[in-house]
C-alpha positions in Angstrom: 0.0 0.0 0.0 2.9 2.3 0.7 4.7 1.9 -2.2 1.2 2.5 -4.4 0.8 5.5 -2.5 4.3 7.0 -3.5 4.3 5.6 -6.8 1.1 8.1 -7.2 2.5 11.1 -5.6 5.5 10.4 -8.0 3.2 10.6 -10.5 1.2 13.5 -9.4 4.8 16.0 -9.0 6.0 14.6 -12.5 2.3 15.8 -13.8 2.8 18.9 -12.4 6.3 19.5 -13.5 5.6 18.8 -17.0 2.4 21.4 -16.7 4.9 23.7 -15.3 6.9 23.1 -18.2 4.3 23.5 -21.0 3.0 27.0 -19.2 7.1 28.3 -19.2 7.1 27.5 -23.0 3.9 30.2 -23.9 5.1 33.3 -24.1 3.6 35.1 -21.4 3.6 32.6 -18.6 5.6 33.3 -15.6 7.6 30.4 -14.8 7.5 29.6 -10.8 10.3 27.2 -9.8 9.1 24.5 -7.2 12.2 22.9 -6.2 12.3 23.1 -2.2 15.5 24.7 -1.0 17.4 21.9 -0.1 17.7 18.7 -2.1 14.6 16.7 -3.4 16.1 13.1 -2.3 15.1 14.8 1.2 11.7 16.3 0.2 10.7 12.5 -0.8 12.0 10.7 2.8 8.8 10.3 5.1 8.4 12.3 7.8 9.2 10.6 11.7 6.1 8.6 12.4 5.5 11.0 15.8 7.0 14.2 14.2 4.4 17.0 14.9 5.3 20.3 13.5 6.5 23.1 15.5 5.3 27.2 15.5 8.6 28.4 14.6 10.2 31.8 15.0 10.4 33.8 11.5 12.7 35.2 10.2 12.9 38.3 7.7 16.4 39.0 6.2 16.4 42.2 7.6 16.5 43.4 11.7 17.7 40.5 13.4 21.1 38.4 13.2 20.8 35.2 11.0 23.0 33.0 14.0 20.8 34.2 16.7 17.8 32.8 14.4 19.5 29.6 13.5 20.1 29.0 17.2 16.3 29.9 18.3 15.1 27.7 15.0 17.7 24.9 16.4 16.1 25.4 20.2 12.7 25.3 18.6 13.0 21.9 17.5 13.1 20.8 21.0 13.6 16.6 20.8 14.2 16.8 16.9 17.3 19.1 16.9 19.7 16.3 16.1 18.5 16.1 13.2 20.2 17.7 10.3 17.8 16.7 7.5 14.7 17.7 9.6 16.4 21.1 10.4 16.8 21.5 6.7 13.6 20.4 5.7 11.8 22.6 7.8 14.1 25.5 8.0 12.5 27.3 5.2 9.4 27.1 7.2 10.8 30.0 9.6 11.8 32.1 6.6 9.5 35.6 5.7 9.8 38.0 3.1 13.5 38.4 1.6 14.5 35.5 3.6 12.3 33.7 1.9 13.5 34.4 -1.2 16.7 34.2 -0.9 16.6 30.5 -0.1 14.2 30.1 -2.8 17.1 31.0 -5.2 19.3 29.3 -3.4 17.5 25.7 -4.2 19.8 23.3 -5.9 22.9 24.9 -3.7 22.2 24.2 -0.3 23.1 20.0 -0.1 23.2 20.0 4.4 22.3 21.6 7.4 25.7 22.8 7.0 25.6 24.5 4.1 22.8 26.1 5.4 24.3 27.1 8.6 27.4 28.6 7.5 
């Protein structure tokens, strides 16, 4: 049952890729890249069968210092902080505004927490 129910979510994101794709073609379409920020290998790997997600502190770009977030985000994850590919996969979760965006761009770049991090 498992397996059917990736095989269709496989099949659902390569659906929407190549609809993605045909809209970039037209001329006026806007082309919105979905890749997550980190790699996709991680975006596919199950969740922790007792994860529940966390209210997170954001994080704009702007005011406050990008270690002191990473350290509250880290503290945040309470039980779960061990782990680097949860950190990553939810880090962009605490991201606003140019934040946001900037690791947005950055998908495809950022391989590990410590990539991110640094």
């Amino acid at each position: 049952m498992r397996t059917r129910d990736t095989e269709s979510s496989k099949e659902i994101r390569e659906d929407i890729a190549s609809i993605l794709l045909d809209a970039r073609k037209g001329e006026n379409s806007i082309y919105i890249d979905t890749r997550p920020p980190y790699p996709e290998e991680m975006a596919r790997k199950p969740y922790l069968a007792n994860y529940t997600s966390f209210i997170l502190p954001k994080y704009e770009g702007i005011i406050r210092n990008a270690r002191e977030h990473i350290r509250t985000y880290v503290d945040a994850l309470t039980t779960n902080s061990h782990d680097h590919e949860l950190r990553l996969r939810e880090f962009s979760k605490s991201l606003i505004d140019q934040a946001f965006t900037h690791s947005i761009l950055s998908a495809g770049l950022i391989l590990n927490w410590n990539d991110m991090a640094t």
